[in-house]
N, C-alpha and C positions, 0 to 999 in steps of 0.2 A: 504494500500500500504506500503510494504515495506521501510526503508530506503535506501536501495540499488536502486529499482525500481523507487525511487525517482530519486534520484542522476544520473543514467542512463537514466532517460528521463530527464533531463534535460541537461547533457552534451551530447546526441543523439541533441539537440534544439539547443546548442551553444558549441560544440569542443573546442572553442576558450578560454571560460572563465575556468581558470584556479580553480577556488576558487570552482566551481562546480567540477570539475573534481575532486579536493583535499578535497571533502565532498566524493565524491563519493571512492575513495581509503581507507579512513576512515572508510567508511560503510561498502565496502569491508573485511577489514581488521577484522572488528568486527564480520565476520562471516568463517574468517580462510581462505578465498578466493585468491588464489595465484595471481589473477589478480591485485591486488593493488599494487602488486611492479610496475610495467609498470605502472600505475596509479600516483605512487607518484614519479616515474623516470619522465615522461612526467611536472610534476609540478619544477621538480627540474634545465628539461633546460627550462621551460617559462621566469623561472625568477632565475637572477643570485642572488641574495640577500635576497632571501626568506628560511629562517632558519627553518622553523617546518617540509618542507616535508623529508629537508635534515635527522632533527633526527629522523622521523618516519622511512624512509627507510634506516636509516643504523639500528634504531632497527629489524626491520622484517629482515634484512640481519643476523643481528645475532642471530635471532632468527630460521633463517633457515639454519643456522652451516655455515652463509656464513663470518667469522668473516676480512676476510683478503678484501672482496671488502668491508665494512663495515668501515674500518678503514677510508680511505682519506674521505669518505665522512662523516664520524663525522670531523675529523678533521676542514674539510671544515665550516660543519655546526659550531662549537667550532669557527674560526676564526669571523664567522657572528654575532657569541652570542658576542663575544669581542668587535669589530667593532660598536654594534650597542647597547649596554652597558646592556646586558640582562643578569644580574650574576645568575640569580635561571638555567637559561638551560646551561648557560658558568660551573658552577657547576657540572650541571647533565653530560655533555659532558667530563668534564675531568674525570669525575668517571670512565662514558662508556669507553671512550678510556683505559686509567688504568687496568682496566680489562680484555683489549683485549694482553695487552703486558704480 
């Protein structure tokens, strides 16, 4: 079984838990699958102060030449890395943005 086929039968089991669903965008994501934006969007309104899905989906935003909705939501994620005293992704996030300007 795949990891995707994983992940989809288990959030098909439980919609709710976020942590499958954001395995499951992951998996997604590893196989170039457009579906994982919805995926890692859906992770990003479960929870307001969850920082990893925020920087996966603004990388895949600019990964997909989407660089201007891409911005607020690094930033976002960038405020959460400060906030919550994460300096290796507070790092990586002032990069990503820098680059976008």
């Amino acid at each position: 079984m795949s990891r995707v086929a994983r992940f989809q039968g288990l959030v098909a089991q439980d919609p709710a838990n976020k942590l499958f669903r954001f395995s499951l965008a992951q998996a997604l994501e590893a196989t170039g699958d457009p579906s994982a934006e919805n995926h890692y969007r859906q992770c990003v309104d479960a929870q307001a102060d969850w920082m990893m899905p925020r920087i996966l989906l603004g990388k895949w935003l600019i990964a997909a030449g989407r660089p201007v909705e891409a911005r607020p939501i690094l930033q976002n994620a960038l405020d959460l890395a400060i906030a919550q005293d994460h300096d290796d992704p507070a790092a990586e996030l002032r990069q990503l943005l820098a680059d976008l300007a």
